[in-house]
Every structure is written in structure tokens, then in C-alpha cells.
N, C-alpha and C positions, 0 to 999 in steps of 0.2 A: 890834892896830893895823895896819893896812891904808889903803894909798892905795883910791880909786875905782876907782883901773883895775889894782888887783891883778891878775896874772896866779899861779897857781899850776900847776909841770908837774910831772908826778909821773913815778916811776920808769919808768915805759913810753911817757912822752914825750908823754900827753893833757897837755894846757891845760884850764883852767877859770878867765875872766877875769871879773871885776866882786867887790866887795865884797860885794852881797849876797847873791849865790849863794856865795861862800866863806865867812860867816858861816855861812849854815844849813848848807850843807854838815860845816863843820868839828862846830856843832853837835850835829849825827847823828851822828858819828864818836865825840865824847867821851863821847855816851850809848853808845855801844857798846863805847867802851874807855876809862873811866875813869880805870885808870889808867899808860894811854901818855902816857912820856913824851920827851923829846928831849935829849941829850948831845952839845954842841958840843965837839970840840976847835981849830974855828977858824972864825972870822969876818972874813970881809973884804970892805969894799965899796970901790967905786971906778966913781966919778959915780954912776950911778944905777942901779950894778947889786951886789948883794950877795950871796956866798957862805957857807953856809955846810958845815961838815964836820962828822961824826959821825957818833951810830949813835941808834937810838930802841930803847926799852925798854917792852915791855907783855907782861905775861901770857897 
């Protein structure tokens, strides 16, 4: 679930905005790592911005 104007930054601080570009994008990635996955131990949003904390887990 993604708004339109997702924006996704990743650890080195590229942007990559639009839903259908982070669709496929994300796409590719689970073909390549099946089975990564992601361990929240916190979520918090407040207005229109949401954090979250953890660690990700793949082979």
C-alpha cells in the first residue's frame, strides 16, 4: 500500500518518488531476495510522516 506520490530514501539518502516506479522497483528486488525480510521494533507516525525502526533479515 502506497500513496501516488510515495517517496522512498534509502540508506544513502537517494529518493525514488511515484508509486509505479516503487512497485516495479520493489518487484525486482523480491525476485532477487525472496526471502528478505523486515523487523519493526517501532512505529510511529505523526501527520503525514511515519517512522519506522528495526533491522531487515535476508540470506
Amino acid at each position: 500500500m502506497m500513496s501516488d506520490d510515495h517517496a522512498f530514501i534509502d540508506d544513502s539518502g537517494e529518493i525514488t518518488k511515484g508509486k509505479s516506479v516503487m512497485k516495479e522497483d520493489w518487484r525486482k528486488f523480491f525476485e532477487d531476495y525472496p526471502d528478505y525480510r523486515n523487523v519493526f521494533t517501532s512505529v510511529v507516525v505523526q501527520n503525514d510522516v511515519a517512522v519506522m525502526v528495526g533491522c531487515s533479515i535476508c540470506s
